[in-house]
N, C-alpha and C positions, 0 to 999 in steps of 0.2 A: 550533567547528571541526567541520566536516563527517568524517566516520567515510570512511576512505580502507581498500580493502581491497585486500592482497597476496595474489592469486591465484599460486601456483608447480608448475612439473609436478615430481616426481624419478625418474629413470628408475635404474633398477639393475639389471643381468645379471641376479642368481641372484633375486630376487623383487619382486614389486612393492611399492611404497611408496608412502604415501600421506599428504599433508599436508595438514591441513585447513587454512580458510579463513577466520580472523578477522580483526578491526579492528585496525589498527593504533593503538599507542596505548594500551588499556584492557584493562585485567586483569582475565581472568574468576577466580573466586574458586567453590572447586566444596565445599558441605559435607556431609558425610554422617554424617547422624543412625546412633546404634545405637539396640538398644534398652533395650542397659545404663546408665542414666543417670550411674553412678558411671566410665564408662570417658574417658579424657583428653578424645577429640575428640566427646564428648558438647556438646547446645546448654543451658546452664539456661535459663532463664524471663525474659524482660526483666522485670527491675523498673525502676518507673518513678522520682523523684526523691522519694514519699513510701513509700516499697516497695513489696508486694505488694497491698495494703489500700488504698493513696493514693486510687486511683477513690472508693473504697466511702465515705471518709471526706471526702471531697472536694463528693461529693456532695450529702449535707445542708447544706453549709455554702455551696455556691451557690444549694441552692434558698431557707435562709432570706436571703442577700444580695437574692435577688431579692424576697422578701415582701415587704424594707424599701422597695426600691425600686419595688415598682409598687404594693403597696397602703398601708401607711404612710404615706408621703410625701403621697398627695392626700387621706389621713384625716385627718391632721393638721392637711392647708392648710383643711378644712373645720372643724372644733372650733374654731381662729383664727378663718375667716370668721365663725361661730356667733357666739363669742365677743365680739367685733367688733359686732357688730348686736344684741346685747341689753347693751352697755353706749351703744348713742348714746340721749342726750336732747334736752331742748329746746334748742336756742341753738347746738348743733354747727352745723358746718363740714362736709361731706361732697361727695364726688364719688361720681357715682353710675358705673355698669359702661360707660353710654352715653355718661360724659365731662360731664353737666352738675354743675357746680359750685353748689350751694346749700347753705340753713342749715335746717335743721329746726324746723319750727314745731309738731307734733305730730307724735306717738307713740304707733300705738295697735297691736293683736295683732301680724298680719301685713303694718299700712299706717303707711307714713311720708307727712306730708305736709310737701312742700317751700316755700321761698319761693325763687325764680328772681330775683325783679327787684326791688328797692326801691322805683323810683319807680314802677313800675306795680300793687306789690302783685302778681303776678304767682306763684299758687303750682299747685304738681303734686301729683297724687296717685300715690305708688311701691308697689311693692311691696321687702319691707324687703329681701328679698334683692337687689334690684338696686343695696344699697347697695355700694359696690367698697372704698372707703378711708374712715377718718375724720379728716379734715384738722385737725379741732383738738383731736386727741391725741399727732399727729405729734411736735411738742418735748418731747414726755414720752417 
């Protein structure tokens, strides 16, 4: 609702008068601080819903939420991945990150090599990180 305003003159014989000119509708609400803090219509302090301290304590406990969630979480998903690539051998099942589907024929430092095709003997040479999943560990 749009603010509608009641302009009024008041005219009086013995002095002038004067009405000010507010919104109708909305209560202006006027506070006046002293400087006695103990006096009735003194303001205290907003505290907030953990008191005075909530900030202060609030604080370390969002920034370790956040540790978990941005460095944790893809520390983790790597010590897995790690994990992961120094338990495949020979005769695994794997997909590699690119989506090809092969079995492992050797295992050596940093190089897996693959077989691709049976009937054509068909194999690749990877690097081990490019391994993504190990398909026949999956039912364990």
């Amino acid at each position: 609702m749009e603010n509608m305003w009641i302009v009024a003159q008041a005219t009086e014989t013995q002095g002038q008068s004067e009405i000010p000119a507010e919104p109708v509708g909305q209560q202006t609400q006027t506070t006046i601080g002293t400087a006695d803090s103990n006096a009735p219509g003194a303001m205290a302090p907003a505290k907030g819903p953990f008191g005075e301290y909530g900030t202060w304590i609030l604080l370390p406990v969002m920034l370790l939420l956040f540790y978990f969630m941005i460095f944790r979480g893809p520390q983790k998903q790597k010590q897995q991945q790690q994990k992961m690539i120094q338990s495949i051998k020979k005769n695994d099942k794997v997909r590699t990150i690119g989506g090809i589907i092969a079995t492992v024929v050797d295992v050596k430092d940093d190089e897996i090599v693959l077989k691709v095709d049976e009937s054509n003997n068909t194999k690749i040479r990877i690097m081990a990180s490019a391994i993504g999943k190990n398909l026949s560990n999956e039912g364990k």
